[in-house]
C-alpha positions as a Markdown table, in Angstrom:
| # | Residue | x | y | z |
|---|---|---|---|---|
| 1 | Unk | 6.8 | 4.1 | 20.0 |
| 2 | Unk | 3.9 | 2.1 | 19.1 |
| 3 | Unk | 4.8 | -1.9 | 19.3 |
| 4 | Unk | 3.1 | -3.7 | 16.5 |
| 5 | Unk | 3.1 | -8.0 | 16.7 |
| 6 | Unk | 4.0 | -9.3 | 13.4 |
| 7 | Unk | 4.2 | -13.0 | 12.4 |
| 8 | Unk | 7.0 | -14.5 | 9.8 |
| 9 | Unk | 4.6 | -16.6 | 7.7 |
| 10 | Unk | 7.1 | -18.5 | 5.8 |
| 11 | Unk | 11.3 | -18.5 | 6.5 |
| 12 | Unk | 12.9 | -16.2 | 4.2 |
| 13 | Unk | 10.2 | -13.0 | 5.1 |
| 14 | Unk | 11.7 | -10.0 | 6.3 |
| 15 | Unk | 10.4 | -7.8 | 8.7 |
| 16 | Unk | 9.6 | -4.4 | 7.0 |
| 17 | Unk | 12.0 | -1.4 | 7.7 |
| 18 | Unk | 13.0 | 2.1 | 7.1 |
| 19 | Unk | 15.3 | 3.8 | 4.3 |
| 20 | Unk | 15.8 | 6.5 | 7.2 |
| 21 | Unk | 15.1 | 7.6 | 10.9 |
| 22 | Unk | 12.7 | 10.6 | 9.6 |
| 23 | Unk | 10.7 | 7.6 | 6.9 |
| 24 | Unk | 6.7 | 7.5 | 7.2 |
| 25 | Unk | 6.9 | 4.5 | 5.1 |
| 26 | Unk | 8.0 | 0.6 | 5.8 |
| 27 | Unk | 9.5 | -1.0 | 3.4 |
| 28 | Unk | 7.8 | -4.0 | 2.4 |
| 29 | Unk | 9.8 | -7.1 | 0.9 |
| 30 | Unk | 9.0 | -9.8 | -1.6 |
| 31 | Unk | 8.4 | -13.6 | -0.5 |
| 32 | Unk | 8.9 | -15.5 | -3.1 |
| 33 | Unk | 10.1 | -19.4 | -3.6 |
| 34 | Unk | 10.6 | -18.4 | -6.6 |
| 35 | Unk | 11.5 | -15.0 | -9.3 |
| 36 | Unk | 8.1 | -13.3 | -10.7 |
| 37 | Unk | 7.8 | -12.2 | -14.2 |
| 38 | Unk | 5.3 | -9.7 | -14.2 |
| 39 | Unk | 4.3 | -8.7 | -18.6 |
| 40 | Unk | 3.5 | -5.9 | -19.8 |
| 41 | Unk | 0.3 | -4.0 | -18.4 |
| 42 | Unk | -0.6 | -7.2 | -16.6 |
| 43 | Unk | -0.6 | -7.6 | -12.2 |
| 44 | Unk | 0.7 | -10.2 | -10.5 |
| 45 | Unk | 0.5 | -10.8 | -6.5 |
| 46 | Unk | 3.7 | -11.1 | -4.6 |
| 47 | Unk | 3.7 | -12.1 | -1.5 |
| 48 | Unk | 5.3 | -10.4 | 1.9 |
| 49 | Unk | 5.2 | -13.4 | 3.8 |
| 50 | Unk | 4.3 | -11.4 | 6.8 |
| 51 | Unk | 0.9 | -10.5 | 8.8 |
| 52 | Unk | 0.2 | -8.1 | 11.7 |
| 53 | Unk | -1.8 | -7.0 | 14.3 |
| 54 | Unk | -2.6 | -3.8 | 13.9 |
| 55 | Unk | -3.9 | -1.7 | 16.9 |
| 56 | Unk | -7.6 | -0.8 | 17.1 |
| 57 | Unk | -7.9 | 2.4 | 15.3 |
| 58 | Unk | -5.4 | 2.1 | 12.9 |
| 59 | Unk | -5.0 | 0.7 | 9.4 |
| 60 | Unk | -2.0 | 0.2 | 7.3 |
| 61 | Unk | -1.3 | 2.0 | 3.6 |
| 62 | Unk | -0.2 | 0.3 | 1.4 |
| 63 | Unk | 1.6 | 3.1 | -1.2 |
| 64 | Unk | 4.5 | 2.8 | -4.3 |
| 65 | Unk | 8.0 | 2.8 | -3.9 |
| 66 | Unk | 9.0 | 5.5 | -5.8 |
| 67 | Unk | 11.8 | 4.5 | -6.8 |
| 68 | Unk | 10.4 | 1.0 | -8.4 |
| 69 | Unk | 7.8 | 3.0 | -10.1 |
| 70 | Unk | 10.0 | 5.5 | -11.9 |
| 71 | Unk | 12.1 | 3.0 | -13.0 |
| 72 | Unk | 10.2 | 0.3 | -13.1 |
| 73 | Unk | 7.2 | 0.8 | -13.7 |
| 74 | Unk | 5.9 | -0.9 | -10.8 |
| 75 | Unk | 2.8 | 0.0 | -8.4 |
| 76 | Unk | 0.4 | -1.8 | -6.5 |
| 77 | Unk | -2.7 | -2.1 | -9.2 |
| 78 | Unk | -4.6 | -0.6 | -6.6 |
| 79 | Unk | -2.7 | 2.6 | -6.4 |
| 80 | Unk | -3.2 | 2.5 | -2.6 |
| 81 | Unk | -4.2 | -0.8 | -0.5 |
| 82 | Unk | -5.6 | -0.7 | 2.6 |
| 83 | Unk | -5.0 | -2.9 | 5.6 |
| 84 | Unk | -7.8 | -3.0 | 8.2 |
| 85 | Unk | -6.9 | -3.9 | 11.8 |
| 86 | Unk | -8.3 | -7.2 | 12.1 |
| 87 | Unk | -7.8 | -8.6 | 9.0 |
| 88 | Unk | -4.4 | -11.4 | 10.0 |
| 89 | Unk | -3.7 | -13.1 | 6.6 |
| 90 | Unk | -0.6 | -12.4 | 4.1 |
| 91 | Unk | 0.2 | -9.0 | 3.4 |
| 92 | Unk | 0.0 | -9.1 | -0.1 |
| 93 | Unk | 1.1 | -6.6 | -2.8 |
| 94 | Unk | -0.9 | -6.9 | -6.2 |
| 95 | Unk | 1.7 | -5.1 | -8.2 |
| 96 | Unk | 0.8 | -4.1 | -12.2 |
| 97 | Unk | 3.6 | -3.2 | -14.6 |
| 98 | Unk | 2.9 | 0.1 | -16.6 |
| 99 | Unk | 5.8 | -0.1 | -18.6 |
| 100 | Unk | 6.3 | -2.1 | -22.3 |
| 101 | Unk | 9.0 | -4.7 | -20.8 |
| 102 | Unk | 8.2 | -7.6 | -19.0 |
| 103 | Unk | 9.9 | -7.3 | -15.1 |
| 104 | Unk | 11.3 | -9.9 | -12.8 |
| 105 | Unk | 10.4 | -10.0 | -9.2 |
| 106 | Unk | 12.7 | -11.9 | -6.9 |
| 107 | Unk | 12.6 | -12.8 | -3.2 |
| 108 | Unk | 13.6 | -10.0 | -0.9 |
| 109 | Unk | 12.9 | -7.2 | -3.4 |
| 110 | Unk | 11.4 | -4.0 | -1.8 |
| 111 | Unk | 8.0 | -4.1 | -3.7 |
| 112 | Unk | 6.0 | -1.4 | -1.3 |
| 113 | Unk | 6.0 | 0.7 | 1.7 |
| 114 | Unk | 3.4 | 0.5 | 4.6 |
| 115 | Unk | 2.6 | 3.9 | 6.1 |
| 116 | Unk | 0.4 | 3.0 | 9.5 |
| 117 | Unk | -2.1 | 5.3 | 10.1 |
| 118 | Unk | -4.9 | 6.9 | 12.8 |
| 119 | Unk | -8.5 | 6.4 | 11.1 |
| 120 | Unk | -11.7 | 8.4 | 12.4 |
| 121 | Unk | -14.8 | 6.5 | 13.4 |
| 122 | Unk | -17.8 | 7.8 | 11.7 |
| 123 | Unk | -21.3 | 7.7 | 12.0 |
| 124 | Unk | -23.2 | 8.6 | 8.8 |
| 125 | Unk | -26.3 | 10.6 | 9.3 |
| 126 | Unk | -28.9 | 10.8 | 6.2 |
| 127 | Unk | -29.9 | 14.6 | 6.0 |
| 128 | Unk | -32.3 | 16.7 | 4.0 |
| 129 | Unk | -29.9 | 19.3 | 2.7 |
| 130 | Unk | -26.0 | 20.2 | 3.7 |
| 131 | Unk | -24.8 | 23.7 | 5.0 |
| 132 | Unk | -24.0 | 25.8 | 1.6 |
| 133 | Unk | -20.3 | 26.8 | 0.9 |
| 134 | Unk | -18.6 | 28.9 | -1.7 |
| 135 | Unk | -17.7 | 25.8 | -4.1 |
| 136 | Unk | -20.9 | 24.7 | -3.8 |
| 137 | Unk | -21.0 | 21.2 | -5.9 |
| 138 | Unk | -18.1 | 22.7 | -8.3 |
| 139 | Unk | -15.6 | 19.9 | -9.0 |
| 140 | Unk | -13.0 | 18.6 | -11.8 |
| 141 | Unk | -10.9 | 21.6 | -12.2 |
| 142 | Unk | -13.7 | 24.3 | -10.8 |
| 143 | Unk | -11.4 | 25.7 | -8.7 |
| 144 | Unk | -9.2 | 26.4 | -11.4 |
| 145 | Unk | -6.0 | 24.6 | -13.7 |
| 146 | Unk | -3.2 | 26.4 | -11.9 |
């Protein structure tokens, strides 16, 4: 199991868990002094009150709760954030509200999960032409609707 240092930033943060053995994702919990209201089609950030050091390599995802966003109607505005290894500030969850009701966030509600993943190391090299395929440069729906 890979160990992963993590710092409490302030003293009510919780350290991220699991809603099963088998989970990908972390759940991440809400910092707060103080309850969030977040209006209608509007983002607010909410803080985790947690950082990490991620290994070398790595980077953290982080994704909806899919509950929250079904019934909700939260998501992180960015649909997916990423977390780069060395960055070692506040994990913090821009979440927007899709739905027409304003919604309260309070301290230690599960706002997001963190899925920590490998990341390839590339080196871009600027070419002349690319080997052809069968697509070609078909996209949006050329592959068909169904």
């Amino acid at each position: 199991m890979l160990k992963v240092p993590l710092k409490k930033l302030c003293e009510n943060a919780r350290t991220p868990t699991r809603g099963s053995s088998a989970a990908a994702g972390y759940d991440l919990y809400a910092c707060l002094a103080e309850p969030v209201v977040i209006a209608p089609h509007t983002t607010e950030r909410i803080g985790t009150g947690i950082t990490a050091a991620l290994p070398d390599g790595y980077f953290a995802a982080c994704f909806a709760r899919s509950g929250l966003a079904s019934r909700q109607g939260l998501r992180p505005a960015n649909c997916v954030g990423v977390v780069d290894s060395d960055y070692r500030g506040e994990y913090i969850v821009a979440l927007y509200n899709d739905s027409q009701e304003p919604r309260t966030v309070h301290d230690g509600d599960r706002i997001a999960q963190l899925v920590v993943m490998p990341y390839l190391q590339l080196d871009f090299e600027q070419v002349d032409s690319l080997p052809e395929t069968e697509r070609g440069d078909g996209g949006f729906g050329s592959t068909g609707t169904r």
